[in-house]
C-alpha positions, 0 to 999 in steps of 0.5 A: 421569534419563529421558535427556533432553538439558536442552539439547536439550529446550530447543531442541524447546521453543523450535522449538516455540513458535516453530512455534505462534507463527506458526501462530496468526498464520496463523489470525489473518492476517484480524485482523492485516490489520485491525491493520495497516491501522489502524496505517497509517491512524494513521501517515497521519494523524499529521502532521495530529494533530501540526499541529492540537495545535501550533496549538490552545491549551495547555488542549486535549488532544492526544484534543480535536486528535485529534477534530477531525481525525476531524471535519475526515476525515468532511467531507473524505470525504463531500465527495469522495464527492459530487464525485469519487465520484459521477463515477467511479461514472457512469464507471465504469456507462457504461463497464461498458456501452460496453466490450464494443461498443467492444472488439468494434468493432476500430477500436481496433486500430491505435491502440494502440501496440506496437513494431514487431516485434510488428506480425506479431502484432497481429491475434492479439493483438487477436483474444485481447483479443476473445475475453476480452469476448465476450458482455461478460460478463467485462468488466473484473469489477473495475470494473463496477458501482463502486456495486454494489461498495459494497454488497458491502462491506457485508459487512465493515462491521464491519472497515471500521469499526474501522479507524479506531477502531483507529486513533484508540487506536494515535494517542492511546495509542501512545506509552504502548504503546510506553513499556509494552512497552520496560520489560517488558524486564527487562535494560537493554540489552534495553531500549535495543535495543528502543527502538531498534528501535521508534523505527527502525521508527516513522520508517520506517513513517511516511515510508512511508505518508506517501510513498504517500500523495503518490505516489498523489494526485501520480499521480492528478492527473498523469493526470487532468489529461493525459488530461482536457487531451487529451480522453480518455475515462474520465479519472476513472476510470482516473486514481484506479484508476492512483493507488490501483495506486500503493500495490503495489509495482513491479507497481501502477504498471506495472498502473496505466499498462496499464489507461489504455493499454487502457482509453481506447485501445479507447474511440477515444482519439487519443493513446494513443502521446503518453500512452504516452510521457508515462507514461514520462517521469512514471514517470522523475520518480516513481521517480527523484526524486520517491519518493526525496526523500518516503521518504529512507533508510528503505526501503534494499531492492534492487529484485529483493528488492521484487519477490520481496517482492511476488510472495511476498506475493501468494501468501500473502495476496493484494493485502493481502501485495504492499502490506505486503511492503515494510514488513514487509520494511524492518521486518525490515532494521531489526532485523536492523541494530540487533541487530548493532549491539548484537551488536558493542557487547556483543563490544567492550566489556570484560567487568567482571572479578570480584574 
């Protein structure tokens, strides 16, 4: 009546709830963060919740398990927060006063190793790296003062702790929200595509996390103790730095092996070319054999999609988008695959014929 298209108002329409969608994800980014994050958190700790129910008595309900791991993570957390984060925290103040004589001094020049053609431009390099720390007043702002750090995150108390409140609701009720969400479909075949999908992205997902995991603590260990063997100093230190860098793709191990190269070279450290050469072989067992068996088929992306992943990622949301490109990219492979399947399914399958 008023020439409007029916089709084409439905397509505007759709275009436009699909453009109000992710704006309201854009506004909402801080929030899904937070979700995000707690649903790794759970899927971390799912293994240990399965393990704990399987082993306790019949009458205890999986929320009793779930407690008593959550009681089991605060000791462990308070325990390492006593050894390990009170030696980091002396490291890292000794280092935050150290550096900017040690990097001025220069006799760590030559220790540093770089290959043999840029030997014509190592006193420049090393007359930038300089005048980075002049003053040392710009010295290494991520790593001064850890314990002061700390406080600053006071500010997000809030977030930090519904973390784990999130968590603790998406392990005990999880499987009520899945089982909610799949019947909402009113079509069958939605509903099969969708529990696939769903139990697809729940495999993929924990593996994932469960595989960062140990790839952190094998790196942390791996480091600290070549370095602590070989006397270097700071060994703590840059060890659980290089550990957590494991948990941003393709570019966090390789920042990761930077920072100790940097770091306990211009602290006077004598085998910085042994670790480098180390580092090299380590990362070989990492990537090639160790990461493959923890995460198996799951993450099927090629490396140049990682790292325009990354980069992408960095751009929107900073080190929070590097660390959930690949997931959410794999996410999106996944269903991506399943409804083609379904697509192919529903074109070879014969259509019942009206009598």
């Amino acid at each position: 009546m008023l020439g409007i298209d029916p089709k084409a108002a439905r397509a505007a329409w759709t275009v436009f709830l699909i453009a109000l969608l992710i704006a309201t994800a854009y506004a909402i980014r801080a929030t899904l963060v937070i979700l995000a994050i707690s649903l790794f958190f759970a899927y971390m700790l799912m293994p240990v919740v399965e393990t704990v129910y399987r082993h306790t008595p019949r009458k205890v309900s999986p929320t009793i398990a779930l407690a008593i791991v959550y009681l089991a993570l605060i000791g462990v957390l308070v325990g390492l927060g006593f050894t390990l984060g009170s030696k980091i925290a002396e490291e890292a103040n000794t280092l935050a006063t150290q550096f900017p004589k040690l990097v001025q001094n220069g006799q760590w020049a030559n220790e540093i190793p770089l290959p043999s053609w840029l030997d014509p431009v190592r006193d420049r390099i090393v007359s930038a790296i300089k005048s980075q720390f002049t003053g040392g007043q710009d010295l290494l702002p991520y790593l001064k003062d850890i314990p002061g750090k700390l406080v600053e995150l006071s500010h997000y108390v809030l977030d930090i702790v519904l973390v784990p409140i999130l968590a603790f609701f998406f392990l005990k009720d999880g499987a009520q929200m899945r089982e909610a969400l799949v019947e909402s479909f009113v079509d069958v075949s939605g509903q099969r595509v969708l529990d696939g999908i769903l139990t697809d992205i729940n495999h993929l997902l924990g593996k994932y996390i469960r595989a960062l995991v140990l790839l952190s603590l094998s790196s942390f260990s791996a480091y600290s103790i070549f370095l602590g063997i070989t006397g270097a100093s700071y060994a703590v230190l840059v060890a659980g730095i290089a550990a957590l860098l494991e948990f941003i793709p393709v570019v966090g191990p390789l920042a990761g092996g930077i920072l100790i190269i940097v770091v306990t070279g211009v602290s006077g450290y004598a085998h910085v070319l042994w670790f480098a050469i180390f580092w090299i072989c380590f990362r070989l067992f990492q990537d090639y054999i160790l990461s493959p068996n923890l995460m198996g088929a799951g993450v099927e992306l090629n490396p140049v999609l990682v790292l325009f992943g990354v980069l992408a990622g960095e751009r929107i949301a900073g080190v929070a988008g590097m660390f959930f490109s690949v997931p959410v990219l794999a996410s999106l492979r996944v269903i991506y695959v399943r409804l083609q399947r379904a697509r192919r399914r529903k074109e070879l399958s014969p259509e019942p014929v009206e009598v």
